[in-house]
C-alpha positions in Angstrom: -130.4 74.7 -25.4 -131.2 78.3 -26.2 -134.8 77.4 -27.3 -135.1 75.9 -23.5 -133.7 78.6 -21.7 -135.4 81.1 -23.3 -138.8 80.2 -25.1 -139.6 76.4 -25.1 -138.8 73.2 -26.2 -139.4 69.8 -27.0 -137.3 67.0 -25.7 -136.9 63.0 -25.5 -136.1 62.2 -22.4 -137.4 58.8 -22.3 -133.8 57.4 -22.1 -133.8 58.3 -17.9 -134.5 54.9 -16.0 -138.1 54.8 -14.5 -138.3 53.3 -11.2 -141.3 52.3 -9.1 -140.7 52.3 -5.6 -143.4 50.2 -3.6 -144.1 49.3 -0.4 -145.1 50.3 2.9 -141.3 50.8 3.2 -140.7 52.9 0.3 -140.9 56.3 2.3 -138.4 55.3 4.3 -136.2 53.7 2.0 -136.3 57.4 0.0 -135.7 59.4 2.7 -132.8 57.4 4.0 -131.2 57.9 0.6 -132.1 60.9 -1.1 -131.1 64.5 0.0 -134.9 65.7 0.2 -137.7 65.4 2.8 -139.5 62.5 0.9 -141.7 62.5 4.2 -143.4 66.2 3.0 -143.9 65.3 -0.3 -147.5 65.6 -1.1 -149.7 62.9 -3.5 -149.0 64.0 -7.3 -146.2 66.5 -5.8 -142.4 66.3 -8.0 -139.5 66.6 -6.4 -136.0 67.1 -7.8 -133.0 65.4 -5.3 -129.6 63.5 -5.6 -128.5 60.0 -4.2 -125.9 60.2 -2.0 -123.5 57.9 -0.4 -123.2 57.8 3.4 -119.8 60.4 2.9 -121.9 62.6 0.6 -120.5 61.8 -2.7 -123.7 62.4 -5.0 -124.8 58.9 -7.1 -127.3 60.2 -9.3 -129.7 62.9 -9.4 -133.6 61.9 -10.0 -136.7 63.4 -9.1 -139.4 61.8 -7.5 -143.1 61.9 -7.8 -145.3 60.5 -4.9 -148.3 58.9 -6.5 -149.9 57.1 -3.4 -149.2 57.1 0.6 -146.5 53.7 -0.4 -146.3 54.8 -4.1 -143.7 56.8 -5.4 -141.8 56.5 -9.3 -138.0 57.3 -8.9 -136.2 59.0 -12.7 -132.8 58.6 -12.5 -130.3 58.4 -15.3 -128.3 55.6 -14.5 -129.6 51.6 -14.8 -127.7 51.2 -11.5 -129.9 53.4 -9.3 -132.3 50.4 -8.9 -129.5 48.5 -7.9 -128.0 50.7 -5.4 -131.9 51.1 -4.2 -132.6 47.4 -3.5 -129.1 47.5 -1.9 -130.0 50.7 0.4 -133.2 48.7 1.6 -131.5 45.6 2.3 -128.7 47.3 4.4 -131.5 49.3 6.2 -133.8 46.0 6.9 -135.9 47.8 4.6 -138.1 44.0 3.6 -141.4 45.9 2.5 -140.3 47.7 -0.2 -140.1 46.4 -4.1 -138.3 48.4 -6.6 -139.4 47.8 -10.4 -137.7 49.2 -13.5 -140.5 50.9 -15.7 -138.1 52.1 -18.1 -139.2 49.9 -21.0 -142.9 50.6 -20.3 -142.9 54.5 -19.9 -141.2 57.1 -22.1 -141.1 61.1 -21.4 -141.8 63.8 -23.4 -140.8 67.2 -21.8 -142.3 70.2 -22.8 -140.1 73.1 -20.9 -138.6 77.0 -21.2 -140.8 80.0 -20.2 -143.5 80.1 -22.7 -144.1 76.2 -22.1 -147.1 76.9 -20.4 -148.3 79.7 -23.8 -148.0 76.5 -26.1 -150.1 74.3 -24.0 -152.6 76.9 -23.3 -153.0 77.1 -26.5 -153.0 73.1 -27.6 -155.0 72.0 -24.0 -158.1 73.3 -22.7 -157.6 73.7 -18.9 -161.4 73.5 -16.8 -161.8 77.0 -14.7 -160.5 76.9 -11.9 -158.0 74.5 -12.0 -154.4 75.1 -11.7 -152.6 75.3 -15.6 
């Protein structure tokens, strides 16, 4: 914890669910049920949000990277959330939007604290110009 907070770290988080949300539906579908403006997030842009119930009561919190104009992955920590997804769509009318658990296929590494950004200068070269 300390290492994180105040230099860096190095942490498995490949136990969070990966979901990919599909579909010329899937904006819609996220923006009906997460607390952020899926409709502003740019391609290759991260978001962190919560799933909420219709009272407010907070689900799960994820974050969300758009990867395509219908293409989004959803990182949540609970197997349910692709549950509750599928439900959200099918209670919206939602039909053109498929939600498929990554999980077993993907596993995350984070690299994070305030010098995260030292240690990869030093391990990756980054072209000139381009955003570290």
């Amino acid at each position: 914890y300390w290492a994180c907070r105040e230099r860096v770290a190095v942490m498995d988080l490949s136990a969070l669910r990966k979901f990919e949300v599909l579909g010329p539906d899937a904006e819609a579908l996220l923006q009906a049920t997460l607390t952020r403006d899926i409709r502003r997030l740019a391609r290759g842009q991260v978001v962190y949000s919560a799933m909420c119930t219709d009272t407010g009561g907070v689900i799960d919190d994820c974050t969300v990277l758009r990867l395509g104009d219908n293409n989004f992955r959803f990182i949540g920590g609970d197997p349910y959330d692709g549950i509750w997804l599928r439900t959200q769509a099918e209670r919206l009318g939602l039909r053109q939007v498929w939600i498929k658990d990554s999980s077993d296929h993907m596993h995350n590494l984070a690299l994070q604290g305030p010098s995260s950004r030292d240690l990869l200068a030093e391990l990756i070269w980054t072209p000139p110009g381009q955003p570290a």
